[in-house]
C-alpha positions in Angstrom: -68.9 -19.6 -72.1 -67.6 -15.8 -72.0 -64.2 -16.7 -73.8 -65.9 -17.1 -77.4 -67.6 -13.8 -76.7 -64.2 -12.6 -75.8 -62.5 -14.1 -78.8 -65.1 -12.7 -81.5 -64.2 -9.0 -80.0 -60.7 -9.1 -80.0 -61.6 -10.8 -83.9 -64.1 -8.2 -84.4 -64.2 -4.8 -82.7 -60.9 -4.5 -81.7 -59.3 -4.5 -85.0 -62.2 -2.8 -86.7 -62.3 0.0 -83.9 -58.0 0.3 -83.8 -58.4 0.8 -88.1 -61.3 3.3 -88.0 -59.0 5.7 -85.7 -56.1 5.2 -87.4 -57.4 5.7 -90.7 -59.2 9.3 -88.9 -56.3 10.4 -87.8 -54.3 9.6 -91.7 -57.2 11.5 -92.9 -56.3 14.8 -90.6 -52.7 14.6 -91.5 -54.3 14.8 -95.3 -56.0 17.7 -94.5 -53.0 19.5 -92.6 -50.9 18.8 -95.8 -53.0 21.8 -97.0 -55.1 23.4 -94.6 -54.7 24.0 -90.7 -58.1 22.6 -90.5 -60.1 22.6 -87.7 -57.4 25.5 -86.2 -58.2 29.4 -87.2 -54.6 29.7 -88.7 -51.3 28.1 -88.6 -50.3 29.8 -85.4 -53.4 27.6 -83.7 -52.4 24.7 -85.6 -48.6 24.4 -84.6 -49.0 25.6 -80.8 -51.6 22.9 -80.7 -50.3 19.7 -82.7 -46.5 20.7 -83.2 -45.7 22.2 -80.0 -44.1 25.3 -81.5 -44.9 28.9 -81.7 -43.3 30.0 -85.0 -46.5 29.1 -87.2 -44.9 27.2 -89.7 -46.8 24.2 -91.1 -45.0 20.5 -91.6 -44.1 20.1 -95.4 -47.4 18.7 -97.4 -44.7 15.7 -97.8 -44.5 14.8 -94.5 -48.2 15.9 -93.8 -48.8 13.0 -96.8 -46.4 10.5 -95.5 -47.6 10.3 -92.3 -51.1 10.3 -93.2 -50.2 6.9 -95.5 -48.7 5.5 -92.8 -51.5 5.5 -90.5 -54.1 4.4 -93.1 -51.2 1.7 -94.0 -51.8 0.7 -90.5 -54.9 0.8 -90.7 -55.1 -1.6 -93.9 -52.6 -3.7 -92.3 -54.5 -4.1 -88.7 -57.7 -5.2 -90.9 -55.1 -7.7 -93.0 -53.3 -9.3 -90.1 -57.2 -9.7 -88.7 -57.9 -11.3 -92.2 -61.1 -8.7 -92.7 -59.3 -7.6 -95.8 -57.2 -10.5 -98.0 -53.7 -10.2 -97.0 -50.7 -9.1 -99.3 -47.4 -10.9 -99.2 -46.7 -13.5 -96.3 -48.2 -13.7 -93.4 -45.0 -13.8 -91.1 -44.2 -10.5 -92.2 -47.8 -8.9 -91.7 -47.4 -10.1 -88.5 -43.8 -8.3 -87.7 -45.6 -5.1 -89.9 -48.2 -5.5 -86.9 -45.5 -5.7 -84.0 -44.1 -2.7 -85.3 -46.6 -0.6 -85.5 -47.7 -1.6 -82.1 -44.0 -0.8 -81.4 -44.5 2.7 -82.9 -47.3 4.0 -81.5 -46.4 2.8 -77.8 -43.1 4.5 -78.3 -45.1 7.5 -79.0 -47.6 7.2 -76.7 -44.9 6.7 -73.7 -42.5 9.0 -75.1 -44.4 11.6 -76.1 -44.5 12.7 -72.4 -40.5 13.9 -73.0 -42.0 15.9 -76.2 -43.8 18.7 -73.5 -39.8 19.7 -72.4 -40.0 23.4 -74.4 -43.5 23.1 -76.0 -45.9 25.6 -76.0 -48.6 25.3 -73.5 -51.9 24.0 -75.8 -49.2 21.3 -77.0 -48.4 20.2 -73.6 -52.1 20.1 -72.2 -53.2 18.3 -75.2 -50.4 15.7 -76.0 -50.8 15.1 -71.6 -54.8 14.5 -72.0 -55.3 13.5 -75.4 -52.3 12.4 -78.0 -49.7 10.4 -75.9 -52.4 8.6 -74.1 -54.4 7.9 -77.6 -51.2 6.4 -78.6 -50.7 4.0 -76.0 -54.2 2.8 -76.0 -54.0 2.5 -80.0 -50.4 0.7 -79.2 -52.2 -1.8 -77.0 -55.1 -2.4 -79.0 -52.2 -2.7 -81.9 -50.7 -6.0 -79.2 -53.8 -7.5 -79.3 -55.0 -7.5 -82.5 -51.0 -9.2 -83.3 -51.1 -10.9 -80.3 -54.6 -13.1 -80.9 -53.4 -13.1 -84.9 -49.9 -14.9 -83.8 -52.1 -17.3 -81.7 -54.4 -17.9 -84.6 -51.2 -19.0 -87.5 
């Protein structure tokens, strides 16, 4: 009896929960393409997210790019989960979904190697906070493809 509870999460929470956090998290990067919001100054900012001390913000381009990325994931997690009515086939929603499960355990397991030279804040919070968001957003990423390759 516990498996169709199962099922409906992974159908229901898991992709909903994965494209809330993701589309957060394309929202920041928004905001950091003009502002080192919630950080006092730029200093703050890149010790803390990019690991350097020279105070020098990403480009609003790549702040922007990766922010459309994320919600793109986002959109495509909810697509793959057919919450949202999916563009183009579904064979390559499904690779889209792979890949960015691909992308974000890559960054979640390698994002350990990205401490090596950092400054301090950046290596206490990628340790505690963004390499292991990653990987739990990577896995959560393998399920949602996982039950939607089961499902086609």
């Amino acid at each position: 009896m516990a498996e169709p509870k199962v099922l409906d999460m992974i159908r229901t929470a898991v992709p909903v929960g994965l494209a809330i956090v993701l589309t957060a998290i394309g929202v920041l990067h928004f905001v950091w393409a003009f502002s080192p919001w919630p950080f006092k100054d730029a200093v703050t900012f890149t010790r803390t997210i990019g690991g350097g001390d020279d105070g020098v913000m990403p480009s609003a381009q790549s702040a922007i790019a990766v922010g459309l990325a994320l919600i793109g994931g986002a959109v495509l997690t909810l697509m793959v989960n057919e919450s949202l009515p999916g563009l183009g086939p579904v064979w390559l929603r499904l690779v889209g979904m792979y890949v960015l499960t691909a992308v974000l355990l890559a960054r979640g397991l390698g994002g350990y190697f990205m401490n090596s030279g950092a400054a301090v804040e950046f290596q206490r919070w990628n340790s505690v906070l963004y390499s292991p968001l990653c990987v739990v957003l990577g896995v959560l990423g393998g399920v949602v493809a996982v039950a939607a390759t089961a499902r086609h």
